[in-house]
MARPAKE-105221 format. One line per field, with one value per residue (C-alpha): x, y, z; residue in one letter. Coordinates in Angstrom, 3 decimals, always signed. Each point is the difference from the previous one (the first is absolute). Example, Ala and Ser with C-alpha at 12.3 -4.5 7.8 and 13.67 -1.06 7.14 Angstrom:
2
xx c(+12.300; +1.370)
yy c(-4.500; +3.440)
zz c(+7.800; -0.660)
r c(a; s)
! end
This chain:
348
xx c(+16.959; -2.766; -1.861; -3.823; -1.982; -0.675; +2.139; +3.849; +1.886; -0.572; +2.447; -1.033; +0.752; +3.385; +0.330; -0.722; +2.506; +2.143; -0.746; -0.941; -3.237; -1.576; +1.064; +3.531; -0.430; -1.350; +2.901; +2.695; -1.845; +0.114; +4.068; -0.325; +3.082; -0.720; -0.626; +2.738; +1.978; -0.788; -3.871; +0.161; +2.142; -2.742; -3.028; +1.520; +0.678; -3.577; -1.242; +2.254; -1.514; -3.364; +0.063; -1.451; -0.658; +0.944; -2.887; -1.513; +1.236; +3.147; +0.259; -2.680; +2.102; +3.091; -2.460; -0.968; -3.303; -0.717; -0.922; -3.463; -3.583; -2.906; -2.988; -3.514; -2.800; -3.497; +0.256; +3.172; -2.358; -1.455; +1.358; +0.150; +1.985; +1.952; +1.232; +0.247; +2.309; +2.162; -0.333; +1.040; +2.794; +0.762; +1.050; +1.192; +2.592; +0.769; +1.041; +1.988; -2.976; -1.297; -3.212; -2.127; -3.303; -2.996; -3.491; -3.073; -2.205; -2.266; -0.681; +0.309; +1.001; +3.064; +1.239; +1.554; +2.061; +1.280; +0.983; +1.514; +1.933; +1.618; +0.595; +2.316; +1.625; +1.165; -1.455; +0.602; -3.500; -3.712; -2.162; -3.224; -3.095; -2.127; -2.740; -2.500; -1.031; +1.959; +3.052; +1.527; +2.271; +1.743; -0.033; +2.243; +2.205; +0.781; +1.238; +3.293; -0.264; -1.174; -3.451; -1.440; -3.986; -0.487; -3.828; -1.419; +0.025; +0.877; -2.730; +0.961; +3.852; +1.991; +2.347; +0.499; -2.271; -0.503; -3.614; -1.648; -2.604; -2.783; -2.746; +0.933; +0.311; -3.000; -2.335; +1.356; -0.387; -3.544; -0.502; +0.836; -2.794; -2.375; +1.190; -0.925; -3.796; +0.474; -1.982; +0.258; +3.469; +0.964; +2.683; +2.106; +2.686; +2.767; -0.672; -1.562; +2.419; +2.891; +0.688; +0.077; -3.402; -1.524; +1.550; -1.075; -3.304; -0.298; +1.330; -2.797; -2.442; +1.353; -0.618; -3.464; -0.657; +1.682; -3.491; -2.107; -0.315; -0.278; +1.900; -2.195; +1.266; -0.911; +2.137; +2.890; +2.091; +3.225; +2.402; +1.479; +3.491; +1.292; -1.564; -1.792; -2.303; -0.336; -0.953; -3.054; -1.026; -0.140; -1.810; -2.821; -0.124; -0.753; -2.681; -2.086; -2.945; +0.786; +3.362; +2.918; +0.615; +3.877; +2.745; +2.443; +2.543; +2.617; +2.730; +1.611; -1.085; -3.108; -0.446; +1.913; -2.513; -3.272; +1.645; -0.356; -3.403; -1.507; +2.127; -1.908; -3.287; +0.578; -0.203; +1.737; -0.178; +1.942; +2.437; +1.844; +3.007; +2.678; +3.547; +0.793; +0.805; +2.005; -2.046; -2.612; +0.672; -0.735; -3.022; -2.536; -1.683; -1.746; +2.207; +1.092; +2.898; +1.822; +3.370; +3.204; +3.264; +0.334; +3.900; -0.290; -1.411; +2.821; +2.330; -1.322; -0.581; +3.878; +0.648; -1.662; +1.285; +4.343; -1.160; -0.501; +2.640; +2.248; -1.049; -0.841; +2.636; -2.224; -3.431; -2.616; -1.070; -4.257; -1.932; -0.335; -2.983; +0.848; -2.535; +1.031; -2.698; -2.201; -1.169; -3.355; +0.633; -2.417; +0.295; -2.784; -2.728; -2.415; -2.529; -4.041; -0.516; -3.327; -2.103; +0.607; +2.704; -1.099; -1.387; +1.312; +0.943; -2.061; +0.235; +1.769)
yy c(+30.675; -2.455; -2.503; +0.243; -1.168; -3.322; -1.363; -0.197; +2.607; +0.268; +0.938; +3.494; +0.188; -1.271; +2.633; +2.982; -0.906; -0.635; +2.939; -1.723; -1.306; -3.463; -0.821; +0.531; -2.090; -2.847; +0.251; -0.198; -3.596; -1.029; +0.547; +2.674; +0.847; +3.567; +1.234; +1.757; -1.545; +3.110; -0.583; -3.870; +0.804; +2.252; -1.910; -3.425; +2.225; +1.222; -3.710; -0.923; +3.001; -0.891; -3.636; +0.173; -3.811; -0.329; -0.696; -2.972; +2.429; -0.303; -4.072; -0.571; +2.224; -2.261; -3.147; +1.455; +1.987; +2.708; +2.839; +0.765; -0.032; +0.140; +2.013; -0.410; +2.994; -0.009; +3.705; +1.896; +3.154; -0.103; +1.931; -2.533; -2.666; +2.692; +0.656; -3.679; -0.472; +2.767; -1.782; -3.168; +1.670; +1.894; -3.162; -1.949; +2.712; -0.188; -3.523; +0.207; -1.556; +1.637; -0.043; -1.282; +1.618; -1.626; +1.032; -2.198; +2.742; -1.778; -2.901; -3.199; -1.922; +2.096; -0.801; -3.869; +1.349; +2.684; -2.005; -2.732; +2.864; +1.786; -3.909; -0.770; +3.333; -1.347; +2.497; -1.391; +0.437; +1.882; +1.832; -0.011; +1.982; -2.902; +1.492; -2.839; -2.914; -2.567; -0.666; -3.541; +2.032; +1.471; -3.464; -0.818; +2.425; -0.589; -3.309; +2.492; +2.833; +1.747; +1.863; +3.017; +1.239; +3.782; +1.700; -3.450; -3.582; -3.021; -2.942; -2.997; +0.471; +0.130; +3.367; +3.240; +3.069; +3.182; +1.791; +3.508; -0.079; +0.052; -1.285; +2.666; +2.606; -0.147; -0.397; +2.754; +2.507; -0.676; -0.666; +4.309; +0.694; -1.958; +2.218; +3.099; -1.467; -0.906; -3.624; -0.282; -0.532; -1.614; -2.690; +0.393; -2.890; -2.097; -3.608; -1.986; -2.455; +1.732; -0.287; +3.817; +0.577; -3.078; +1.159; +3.987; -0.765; -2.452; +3.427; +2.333; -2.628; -0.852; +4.118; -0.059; -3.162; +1.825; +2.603; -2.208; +1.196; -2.398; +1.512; +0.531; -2.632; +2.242; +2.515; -2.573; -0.201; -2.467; -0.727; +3.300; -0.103; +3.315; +3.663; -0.023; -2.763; +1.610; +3.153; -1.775; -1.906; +3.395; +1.849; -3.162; +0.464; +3.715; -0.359; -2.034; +1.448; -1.089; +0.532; -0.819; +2.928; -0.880; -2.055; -3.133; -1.075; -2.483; +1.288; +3.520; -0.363; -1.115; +3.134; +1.990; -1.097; +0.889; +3.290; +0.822; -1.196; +2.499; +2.590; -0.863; +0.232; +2.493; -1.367; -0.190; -3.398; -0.757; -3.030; -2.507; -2.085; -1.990; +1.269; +3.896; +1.486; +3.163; +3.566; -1.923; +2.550; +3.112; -1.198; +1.628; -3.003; -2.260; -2.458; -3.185; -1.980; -2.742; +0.107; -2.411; +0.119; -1.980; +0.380; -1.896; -2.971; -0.645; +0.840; -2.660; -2.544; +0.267; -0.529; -3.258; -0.815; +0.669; -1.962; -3.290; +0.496; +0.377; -3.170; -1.588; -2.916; -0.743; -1.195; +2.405; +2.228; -0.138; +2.197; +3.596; +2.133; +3.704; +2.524; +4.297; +2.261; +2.083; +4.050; +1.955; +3.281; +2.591; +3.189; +2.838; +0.810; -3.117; +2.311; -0.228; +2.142; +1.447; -3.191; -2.093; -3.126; -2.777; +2.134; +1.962; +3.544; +2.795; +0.431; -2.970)
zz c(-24.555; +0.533; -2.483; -0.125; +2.863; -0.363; -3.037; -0.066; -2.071; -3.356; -2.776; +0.306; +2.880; -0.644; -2.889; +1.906; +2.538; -2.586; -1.810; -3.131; -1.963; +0.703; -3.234; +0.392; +3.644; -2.458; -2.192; +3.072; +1.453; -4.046; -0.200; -2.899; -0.887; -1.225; +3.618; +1.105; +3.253; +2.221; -0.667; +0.547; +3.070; +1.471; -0.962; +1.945; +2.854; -0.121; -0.593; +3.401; +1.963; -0.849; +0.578; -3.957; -0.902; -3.819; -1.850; -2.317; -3.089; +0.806; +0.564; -3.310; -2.182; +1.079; -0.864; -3.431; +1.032; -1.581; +2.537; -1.196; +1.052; -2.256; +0.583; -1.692; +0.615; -1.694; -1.315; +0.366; -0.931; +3.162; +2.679; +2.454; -1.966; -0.889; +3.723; +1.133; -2.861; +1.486; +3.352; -1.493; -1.595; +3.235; +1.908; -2.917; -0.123; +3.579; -0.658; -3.544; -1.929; -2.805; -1.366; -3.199; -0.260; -2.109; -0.400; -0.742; -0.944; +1.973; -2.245; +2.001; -3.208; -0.275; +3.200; -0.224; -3.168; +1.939; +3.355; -2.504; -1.880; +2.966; +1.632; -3.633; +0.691; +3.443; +2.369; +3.679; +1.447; -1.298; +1.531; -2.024; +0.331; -1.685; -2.545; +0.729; +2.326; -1.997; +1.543; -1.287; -1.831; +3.198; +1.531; -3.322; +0.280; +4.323; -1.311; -1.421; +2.004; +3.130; -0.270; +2.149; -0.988; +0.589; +0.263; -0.478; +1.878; -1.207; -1.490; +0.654; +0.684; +3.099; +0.201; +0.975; -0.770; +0.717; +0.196; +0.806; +2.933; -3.010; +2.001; +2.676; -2.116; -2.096; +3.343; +1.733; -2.802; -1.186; +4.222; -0.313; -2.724; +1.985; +3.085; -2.315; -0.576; -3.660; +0.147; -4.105; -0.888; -3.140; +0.162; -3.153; -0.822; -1.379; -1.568; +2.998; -1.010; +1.681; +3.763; +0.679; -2.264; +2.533; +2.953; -0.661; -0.881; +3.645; +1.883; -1.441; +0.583; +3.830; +0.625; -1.130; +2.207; +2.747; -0.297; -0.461; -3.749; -3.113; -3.271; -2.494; -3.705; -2.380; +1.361; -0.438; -3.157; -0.241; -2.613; -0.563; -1.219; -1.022; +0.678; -3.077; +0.914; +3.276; -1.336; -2.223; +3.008; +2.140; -2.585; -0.597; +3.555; +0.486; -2.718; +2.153; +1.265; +3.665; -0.067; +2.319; +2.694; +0.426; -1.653; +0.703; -2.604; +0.404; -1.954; -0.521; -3.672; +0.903; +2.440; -2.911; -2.730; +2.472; +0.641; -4.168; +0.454; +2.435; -1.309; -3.482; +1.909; +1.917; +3.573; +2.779; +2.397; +2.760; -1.652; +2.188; -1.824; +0.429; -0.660; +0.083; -2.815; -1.527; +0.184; +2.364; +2.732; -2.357; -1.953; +2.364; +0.306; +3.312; -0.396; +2.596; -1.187; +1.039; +0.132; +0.274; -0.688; -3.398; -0.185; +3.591; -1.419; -2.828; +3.056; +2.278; -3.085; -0.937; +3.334; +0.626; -3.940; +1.214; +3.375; -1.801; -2.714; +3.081; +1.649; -3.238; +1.233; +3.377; +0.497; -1.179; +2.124; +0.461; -2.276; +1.255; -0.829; +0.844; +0.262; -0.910; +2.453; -1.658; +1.190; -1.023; -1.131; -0.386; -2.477; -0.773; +1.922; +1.198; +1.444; -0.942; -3.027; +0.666; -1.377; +2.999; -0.413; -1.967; -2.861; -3.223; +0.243; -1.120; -3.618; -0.367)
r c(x; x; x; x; x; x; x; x; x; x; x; x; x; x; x; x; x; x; x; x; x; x; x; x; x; x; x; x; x; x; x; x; x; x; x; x; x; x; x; x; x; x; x; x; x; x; x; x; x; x; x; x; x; x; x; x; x; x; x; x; x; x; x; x; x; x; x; x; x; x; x; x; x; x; x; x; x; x; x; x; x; x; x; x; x; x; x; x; x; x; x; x; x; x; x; x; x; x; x; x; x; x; x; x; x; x; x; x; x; x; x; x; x; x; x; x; x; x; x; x; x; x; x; x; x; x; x; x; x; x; x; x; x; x; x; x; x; x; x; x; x; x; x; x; x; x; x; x; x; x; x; x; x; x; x; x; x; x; x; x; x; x; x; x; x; x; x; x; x; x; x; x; x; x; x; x; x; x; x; x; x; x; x; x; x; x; x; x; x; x; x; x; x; x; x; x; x; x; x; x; x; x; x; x; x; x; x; x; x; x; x; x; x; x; x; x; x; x; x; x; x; x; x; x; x; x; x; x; x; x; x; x; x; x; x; x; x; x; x; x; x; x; x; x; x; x; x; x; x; x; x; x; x; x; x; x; x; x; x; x; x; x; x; x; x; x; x; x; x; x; x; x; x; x; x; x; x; x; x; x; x; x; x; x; x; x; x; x; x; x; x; x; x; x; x; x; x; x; x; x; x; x; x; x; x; x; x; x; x; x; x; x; x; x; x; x; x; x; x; x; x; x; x; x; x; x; x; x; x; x; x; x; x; x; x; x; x; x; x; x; x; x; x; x; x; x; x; x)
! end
């Protein structure tokens, strides 16, 4: 048996030589005594095979730690939160941590009371997804613990994050309506405030540049924070008397919300988004998505998060920014539909 290409082996990979969980790996390397001696016996011989290095669970536990990491999403009802949490927890397992999940619901103000709560309950590191540009909070809290940023950068602090290719992503999917003819595409988005609405919105632009097109403003609507505020925006927007020929949203609820809207209306658009989403391959619809994996980026995050708890003793290591690759994917039919690209279907 081999450990994954470039790390060393993991307690799961001890356990399945072993023929036992992770968990029960973890509670060998923390002396449990309600593992049975054939099971200890067989998980050291694993951990001697392997060349498995015992982890920093193992030594905090013996110095009073208490084997957790805290988490901190912006809305655990969207899909992609809901996945990097699982990442998170994927690797966290690995490793005998557990995990404490919070959610901010998006409201920046939220956030330092849950960081402070989860630091008084001890966890050994965070990995925040922060809900706003205001970070002093997190700079705070890396005075007692260990913090990782996932889907957005840091402002003004020096550690580890871990970011989709946003910029990337958006360009390359509106750079495919373009490619179809469609010169009026409307740009709808997150809070300009956050890096991913900023850096989404600079992609779309960067493909129009590319042809030598300017985007039109009034076809641009930001601050959108759920699909129902998508779905108005769409709908204001398809009641215009010039209207916009194809779609861009920045968010699967976003793209969810202007997909109610021209159902309502009774159109059909080509719509490019970021993030897939469940039944988008069945709706019968032009649509370009970008995808990524988001249980990736709680993966990687943890990672980087067990790296410095495990050399929490040594100098720092420099800030790492790590960056998850994105993919355009294409479902229904993108051909002209009889009124040329760049205008509304018949009957529409």
């Amino acid at each position: 048996m081999t450990a994954r290409r470039g790390s060393g082996p993991t307690m799961h990979d001890v356990g399945k030589l072993a023929q036992v969980s992770a968990m029960t790996v973890s509670r060998v390397l923390k002396n449990d005594p309600g593992v049975s001696e054939a099971t200890r016996e067989r998980v050291f011989a694993a951990v001697d095979k392997l060349g498995y290095r015992r982890n920093q669970t193992a030594r905090s536990l013996r110095l009073g730690g208490s084997g957790m990491i805290g988490l901190v999403v912006t809305n655990l009802a969207n899909p992609f939160y809901s996945r990097l949490a699982l990442g998170v927890q994927e690797v966290a397992t690995e490793y005998g941590f557990r995990m404490l999940l919070s959610n901010s619901a998006e409201q920046a103000e939220r956030e330092p009371e849950l960081i402070d709560g989860l630091v008084d309950h001890q966890v050994e590191g965070l990995i925040v997804v922060p809900a706003g540009s205001r970070q002093q909070h997190l700079a705070a809290a890396m005075r007692h613990v260990p913090v990782v940023l996932a889907a957005r950068p840091p402002a003004g602090l020096d550690t580890d994050c871990v970011l989709v290719e946003d910029f990337h992503g958006a360009r390359e999917a509106t750079a495919c309506l373009l490619a179809e003819g469609h010169t009026r595409i409307a740009f709808l988005g997150n809070p300009p405030a956050l890096y991913t609405g900023a850096e989404r919105l600079r992609g779309f632009w960067a493909a129009h540049e590319e042809v030598g097109i300017e985007p039109d403003n009034a076809l641009i609507r930001q601050g959108l924070v759920d699909a129902a505020t998508a779905e108005r925006a769409t709908l204001e927007l398809l009641q215009q008397a010039d209207r916009p020929a194809a779609l861009f949203c920045t968010n699967n609820r976003i793209s969810q919300g202007a997909i109610r809207a021209l159902y309502k209306a009774g159109i059909t658009l080509p719509l490019a988004g970021f993030d897939d989403f469940d039944l988008s391959d069945v709706l019968g619809l032009p649509l370009t998505l970008v995808s990524y994996d988001a249980d990736e980026i709680g993966r990687q995050a943890t990672r980087l998060l067990i790296d410095r708890l495990e050399h929490r003793d040594t100098a720092p290591p420099a800030s790492r920014r790590v960056t998850v690759p994105t993919r355009v994917i294409r479902y229904g039919s993108h051909s002209e539909d009889g009124n040329g690209p760049g205008h509304p279907p018949a009957g529409a």
